[in-house]
C-alpha positions in Angstrom: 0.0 0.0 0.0 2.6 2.3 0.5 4.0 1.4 -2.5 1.2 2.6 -4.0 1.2 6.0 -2.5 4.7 6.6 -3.4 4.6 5.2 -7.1 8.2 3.4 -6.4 8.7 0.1 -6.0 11.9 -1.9 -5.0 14.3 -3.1 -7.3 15.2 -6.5 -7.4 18.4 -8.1 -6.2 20.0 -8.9 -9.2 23.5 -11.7 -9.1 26.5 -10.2 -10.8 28.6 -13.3 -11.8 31.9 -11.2 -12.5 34.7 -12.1 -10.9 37.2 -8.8 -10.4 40.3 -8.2 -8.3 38.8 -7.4 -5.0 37.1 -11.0 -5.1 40.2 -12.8 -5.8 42.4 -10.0 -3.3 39.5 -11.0 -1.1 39.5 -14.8 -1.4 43.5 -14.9 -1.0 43.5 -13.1 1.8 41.1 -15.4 3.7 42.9 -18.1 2.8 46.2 -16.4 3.9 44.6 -15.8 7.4 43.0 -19.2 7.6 46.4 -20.8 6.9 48.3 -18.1 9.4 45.7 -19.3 12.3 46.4 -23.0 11.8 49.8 -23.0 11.8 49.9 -20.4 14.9 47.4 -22.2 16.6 50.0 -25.6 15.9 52.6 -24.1 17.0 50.7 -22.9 20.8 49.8 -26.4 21.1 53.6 -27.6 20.6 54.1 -25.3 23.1 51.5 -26.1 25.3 52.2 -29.7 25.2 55.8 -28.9 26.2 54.5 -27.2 29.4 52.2 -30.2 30.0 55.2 -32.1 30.0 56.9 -29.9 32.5 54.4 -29.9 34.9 53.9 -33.8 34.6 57.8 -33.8 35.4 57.4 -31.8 38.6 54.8 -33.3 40.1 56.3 -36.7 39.7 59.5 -35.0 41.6 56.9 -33.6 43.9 55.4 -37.5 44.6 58.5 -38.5 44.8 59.2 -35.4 47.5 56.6 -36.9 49.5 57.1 -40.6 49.9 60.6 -39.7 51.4 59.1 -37.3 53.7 56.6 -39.4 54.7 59.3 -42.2 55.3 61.5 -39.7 57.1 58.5 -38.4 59.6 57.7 -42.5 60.1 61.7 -43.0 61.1 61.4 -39.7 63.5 58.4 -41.5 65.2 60.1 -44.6 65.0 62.7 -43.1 67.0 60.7 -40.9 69.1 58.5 -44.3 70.5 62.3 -45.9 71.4 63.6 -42.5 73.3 60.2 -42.7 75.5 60.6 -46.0 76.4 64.4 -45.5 77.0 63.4 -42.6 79.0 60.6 -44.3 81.3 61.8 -45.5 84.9 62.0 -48.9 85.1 58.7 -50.9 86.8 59.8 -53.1 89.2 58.1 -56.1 89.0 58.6 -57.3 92.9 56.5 -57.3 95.5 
């Protein structure tokens, strides 16, 4: 209706099938970018994985850390019980 009022109607979308510079400039550079983020996002990953690998390292040095602490603290009691009983005064038995 408003069309009518007015006396102009749209024009059609119309498909230009040319192929100029821009669309190729365009097109190369997408590909360009596409390639860029691959190969950067390949090379975080590397890194990434290296830094995995680190971390995997110190936490086995970490484990390792505390099974000989633990052993040590279980020696220190050890050796704790044996000075308390050394220490006690002897119980005499006799009536």
């Amino acid at each position: 209706m408003s069309d009518e009022v007015h006396g102009s109607k749209q024009p059609k979308l119309l498909f230009d099938p040319t192929i100029n510079y821009g669309h190729i400039l365009t097109a190369a550079s997408f590909i360009v970018a596409g390639t860029a983020a691959f190969f950067g996002m390949k090379v975080e990953l590397q890194d990434l994985d290296q830094r995995v690998a680190k971390i995997e390292s110190t936490l086995q040095q970490l484990a390792s850390v505390m099974v000989q602490t633990a052993r040590q603290d279980e020696r220190l009691n050890s050796i704790e019980r044996r000075v308390d009983r050394l220490e006690r005064p002897p119980t005499s038995k006799h009536p």
